[in-house]
C-alpha positions in Angstrom: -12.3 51.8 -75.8 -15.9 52.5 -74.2 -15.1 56.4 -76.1 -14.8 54.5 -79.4 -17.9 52.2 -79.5 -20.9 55.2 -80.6 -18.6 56.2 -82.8 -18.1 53.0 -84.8 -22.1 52.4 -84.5 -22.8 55.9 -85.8 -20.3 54.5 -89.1 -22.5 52.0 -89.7 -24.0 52.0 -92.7 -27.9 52.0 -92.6 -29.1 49.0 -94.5 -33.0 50.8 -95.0 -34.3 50.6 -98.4 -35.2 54.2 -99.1 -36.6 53.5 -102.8 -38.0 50.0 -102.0 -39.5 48.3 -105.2 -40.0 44.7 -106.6 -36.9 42.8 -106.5 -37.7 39.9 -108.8 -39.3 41.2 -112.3 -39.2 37.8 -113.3 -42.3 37.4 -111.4 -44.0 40.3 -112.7 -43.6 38.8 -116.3 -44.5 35.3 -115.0 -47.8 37.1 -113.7 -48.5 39.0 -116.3 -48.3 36.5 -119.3 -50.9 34.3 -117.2 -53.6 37.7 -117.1 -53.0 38.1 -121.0 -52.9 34.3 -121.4 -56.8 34.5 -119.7 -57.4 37.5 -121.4 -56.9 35.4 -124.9 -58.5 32.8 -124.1 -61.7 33.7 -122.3 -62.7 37.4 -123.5 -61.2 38.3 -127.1 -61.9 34.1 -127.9 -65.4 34.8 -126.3 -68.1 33.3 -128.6 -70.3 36.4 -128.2 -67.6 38.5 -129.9 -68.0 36.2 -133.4 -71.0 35.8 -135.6 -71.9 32.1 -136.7 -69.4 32.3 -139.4 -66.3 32.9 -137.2 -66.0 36.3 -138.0 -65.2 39.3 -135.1 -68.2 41.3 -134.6 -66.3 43.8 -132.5 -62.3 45.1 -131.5 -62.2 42.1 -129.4 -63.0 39.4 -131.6 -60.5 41.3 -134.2 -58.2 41.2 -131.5 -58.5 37.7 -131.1 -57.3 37.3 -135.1 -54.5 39.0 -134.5 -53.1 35.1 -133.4 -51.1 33.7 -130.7 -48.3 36.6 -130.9 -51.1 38.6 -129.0 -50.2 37.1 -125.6 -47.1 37.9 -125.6 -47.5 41.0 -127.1 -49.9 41.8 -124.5 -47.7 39.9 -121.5 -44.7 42.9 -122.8 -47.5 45.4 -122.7 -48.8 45.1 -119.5 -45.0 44.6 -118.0 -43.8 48.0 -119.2 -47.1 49.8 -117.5 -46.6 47.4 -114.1 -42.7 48.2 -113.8 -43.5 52.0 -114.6 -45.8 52.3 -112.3 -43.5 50.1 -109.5 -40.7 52.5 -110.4 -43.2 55.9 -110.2 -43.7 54.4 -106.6 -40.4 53.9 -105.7 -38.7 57.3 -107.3 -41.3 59.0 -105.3 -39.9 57.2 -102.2 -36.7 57.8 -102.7 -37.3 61.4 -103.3 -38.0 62.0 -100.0 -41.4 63.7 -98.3 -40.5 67.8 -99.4 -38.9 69.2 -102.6 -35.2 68.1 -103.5 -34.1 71.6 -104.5 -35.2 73.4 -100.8 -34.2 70.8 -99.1 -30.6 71.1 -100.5 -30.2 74.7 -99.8 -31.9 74.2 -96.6 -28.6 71.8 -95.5 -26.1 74.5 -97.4 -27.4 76.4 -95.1 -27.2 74.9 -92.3 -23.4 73.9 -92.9 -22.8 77.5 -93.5 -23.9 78.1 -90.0 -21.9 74.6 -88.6 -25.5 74.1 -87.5 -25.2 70.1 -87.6 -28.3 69.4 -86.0 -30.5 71.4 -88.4 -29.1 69.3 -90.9 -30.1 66.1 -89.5 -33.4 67.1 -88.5 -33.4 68.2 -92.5 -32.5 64.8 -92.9 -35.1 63.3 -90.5 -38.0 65.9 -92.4 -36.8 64.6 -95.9 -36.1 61.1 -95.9 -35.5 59.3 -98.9 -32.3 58.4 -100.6 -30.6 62.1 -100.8 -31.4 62.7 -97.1 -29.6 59.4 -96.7 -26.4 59.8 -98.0 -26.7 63.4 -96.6 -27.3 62.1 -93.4 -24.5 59.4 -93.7 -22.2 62.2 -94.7 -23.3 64.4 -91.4 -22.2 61.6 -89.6 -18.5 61.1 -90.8 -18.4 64.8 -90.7 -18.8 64.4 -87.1 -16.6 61.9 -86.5 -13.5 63.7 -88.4 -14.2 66.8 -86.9 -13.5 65.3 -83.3 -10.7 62.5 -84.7 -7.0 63.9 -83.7 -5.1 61.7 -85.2 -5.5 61.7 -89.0 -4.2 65.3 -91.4 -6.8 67.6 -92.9 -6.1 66.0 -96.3 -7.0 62.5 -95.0 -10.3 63.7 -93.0 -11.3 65.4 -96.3 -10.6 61.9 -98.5 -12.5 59.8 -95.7 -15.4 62.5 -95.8 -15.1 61.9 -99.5 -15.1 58.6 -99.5 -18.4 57.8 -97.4 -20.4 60.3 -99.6 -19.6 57.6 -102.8 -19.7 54.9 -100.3 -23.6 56.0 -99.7 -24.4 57.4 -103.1 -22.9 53.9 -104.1 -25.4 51.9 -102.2 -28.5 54.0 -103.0 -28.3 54.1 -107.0 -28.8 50.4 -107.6 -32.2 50.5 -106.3 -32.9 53.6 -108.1 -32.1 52.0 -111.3 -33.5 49.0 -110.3 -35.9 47.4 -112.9 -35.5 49.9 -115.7 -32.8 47.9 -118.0 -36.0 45.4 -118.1 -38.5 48.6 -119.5 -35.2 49.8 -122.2 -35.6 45.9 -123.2 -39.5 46.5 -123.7 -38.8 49.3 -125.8 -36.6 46.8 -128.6 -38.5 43.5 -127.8 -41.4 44.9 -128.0 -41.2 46.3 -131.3 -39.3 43.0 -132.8 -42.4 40.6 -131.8 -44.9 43.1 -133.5 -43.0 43.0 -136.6 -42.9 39.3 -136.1 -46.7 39.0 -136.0 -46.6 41.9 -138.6 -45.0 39.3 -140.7 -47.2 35.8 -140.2 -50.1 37.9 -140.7 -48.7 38.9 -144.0 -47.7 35.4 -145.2 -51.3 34.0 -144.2 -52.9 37.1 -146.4 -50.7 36.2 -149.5 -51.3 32.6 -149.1 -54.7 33.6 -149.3 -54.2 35.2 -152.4 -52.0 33.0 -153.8 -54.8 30.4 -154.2 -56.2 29.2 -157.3 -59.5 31.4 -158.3 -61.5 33.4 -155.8 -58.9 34.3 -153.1 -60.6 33.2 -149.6 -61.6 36.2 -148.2 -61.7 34.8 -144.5 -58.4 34.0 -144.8 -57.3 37.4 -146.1 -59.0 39.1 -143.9 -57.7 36.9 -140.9 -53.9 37.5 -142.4 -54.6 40.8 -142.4 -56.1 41.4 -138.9 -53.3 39.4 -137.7 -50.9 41.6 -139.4 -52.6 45.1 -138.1 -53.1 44.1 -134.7 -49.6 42.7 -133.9 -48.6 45.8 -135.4 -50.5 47.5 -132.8 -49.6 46.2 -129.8 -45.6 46.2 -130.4 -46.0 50.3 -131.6 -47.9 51.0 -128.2 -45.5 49.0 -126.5 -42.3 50.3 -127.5 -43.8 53.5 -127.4 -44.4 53.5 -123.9 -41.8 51.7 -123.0 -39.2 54.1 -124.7 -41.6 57.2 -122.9 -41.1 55.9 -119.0 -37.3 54.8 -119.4 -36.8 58.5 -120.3 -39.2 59.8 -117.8 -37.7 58.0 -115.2 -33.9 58.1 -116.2 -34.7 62.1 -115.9 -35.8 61.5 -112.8 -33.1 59.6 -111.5 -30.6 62.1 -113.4 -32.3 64.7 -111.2 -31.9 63.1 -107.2 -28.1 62.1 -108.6 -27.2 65.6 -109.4 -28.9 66.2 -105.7 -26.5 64.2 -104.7 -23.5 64.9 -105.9 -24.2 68.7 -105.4 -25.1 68.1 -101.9 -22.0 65.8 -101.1 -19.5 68.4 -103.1 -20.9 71.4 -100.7 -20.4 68.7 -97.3 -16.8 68.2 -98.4 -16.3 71.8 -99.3 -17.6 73.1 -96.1 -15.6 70.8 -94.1 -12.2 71.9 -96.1 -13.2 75.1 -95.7 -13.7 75.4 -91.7 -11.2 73.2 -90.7 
């Protein structure tokens, strides 16, 4: 019994956050909609952007015209660019410290050899979510290669198994807040065309008056129009430009991964 009780501690799974991020985006949202909120208010609504007439004197007064959609135009806006820059910071923690690609040939290497300890100190050097599960893998490696009891085949599934067991745990937090930035790239573009739309209806309401058509209120209708317009292109846009930037990314460390696990397995079939 007092043989057993490293082994079962060295099984445990390690519960470290190796791509740590924001948890709650609800709060991000929640923050951002009060800045833009502000924003609204006190510098595009600022009196010095306005002549005595009401009219914008610069983009920030126009901005202002562009109506109450702008907020939350601007609350989307500014969530896409906080989440991708939360997700730049985590992907590059997960990552590790040294370049994916040497690091995996540096532990194919090592296996080759049945050098286990240059493979954790790989591990150790690397850090990051594909040294983990590598480093979770070494582990159960070591275990089945001293266990007795249980056949090749079922060392080789239990080997197996831990690799999806880690690769299991670290993906969530890899993917972690990006179904929120593929929602941007939709709902951002839905509540431009919504203030696309207002803007419009005010403009032809303008026209639609009997004799001189009220140029303020075309020309509000139409700012209105343009700038919603504006916001919910830019924000789609970059919305739609980090989900794929990042889902690459992620694509990359999986294949990492999965390579990396394949080669554990293999080497353990192979020399035992």
């Amino acid at each position: 019994m007092e043989a057993q009780k490293p082994t079962a501690q060295a099984a445990k799974p390690s519960k470290k956050n190796n791509a740590p991020g924001i948890k709650n985006a609800s709060w991000v949202i929640v923050i951002c909609l009060c800045i833009a909120v502000c924003l609204f208010i006190f510098w595009f609504g600022n009196d010095m952007h306005f002549d005595e007439d009401g009219h914008p004197q610069n983009l920030w007064g126009t901005i202002y015209k562009g109506g109450v959609i702008v907020p939350i135009l601007q609350t989307l806006f500014l969530t896409v660019i906080v989440l991708a820059v939360e997700r730049g910071i985590a992907l590059s923690a997960a990552k590790g410290k040294g370049n994916i690609a040497k690091f995996v040939s540096g532990v194919k290497a090592a296996l080759a050899k049945n050098d286990l300890a240059a493979a954790h100190k790989l591990c150790a050097q690397q850090k990051g979510s594909v040294a983990a599960v590598v480093e979770a893998a070494l582990v159960r490696y070591e275990e089945m290669d001293k266990n007795t009891v249980l056949t090749k085949e079922q060392k080789i599934a239990n080997l197996q198994k831990q690799v999806e067991e880690a690769t299991a745990l670290e993906m969530p937090t890899l993917q972690q807040n990006l179904p929120i930035i593929a929602t941007m790239t939709t709902l951002g573009t839905l509540v431009g065309l919504l203030g696309t739309v207002i803007g419009m209806i005010k403009s032809f309401q303008a026209l639609s008056q009997s004799g001189a058509p009220d140029s303020t209120e075309l020309s509000t209708g139409i700012s209105e129009a343009l700038i919603n317009t504006a916001f919910g292109i830019a924000t789609g846009a970059f919305a739609v430009i980090f989900y794929n930037y990042y889902t690459n990314k992620i694509d990359n460390l999986t294949y990492a991964i999965d390579e990396i696990g394949f080669s554990i397995v293999q080497t353990f079939a192979a020399t035992h």
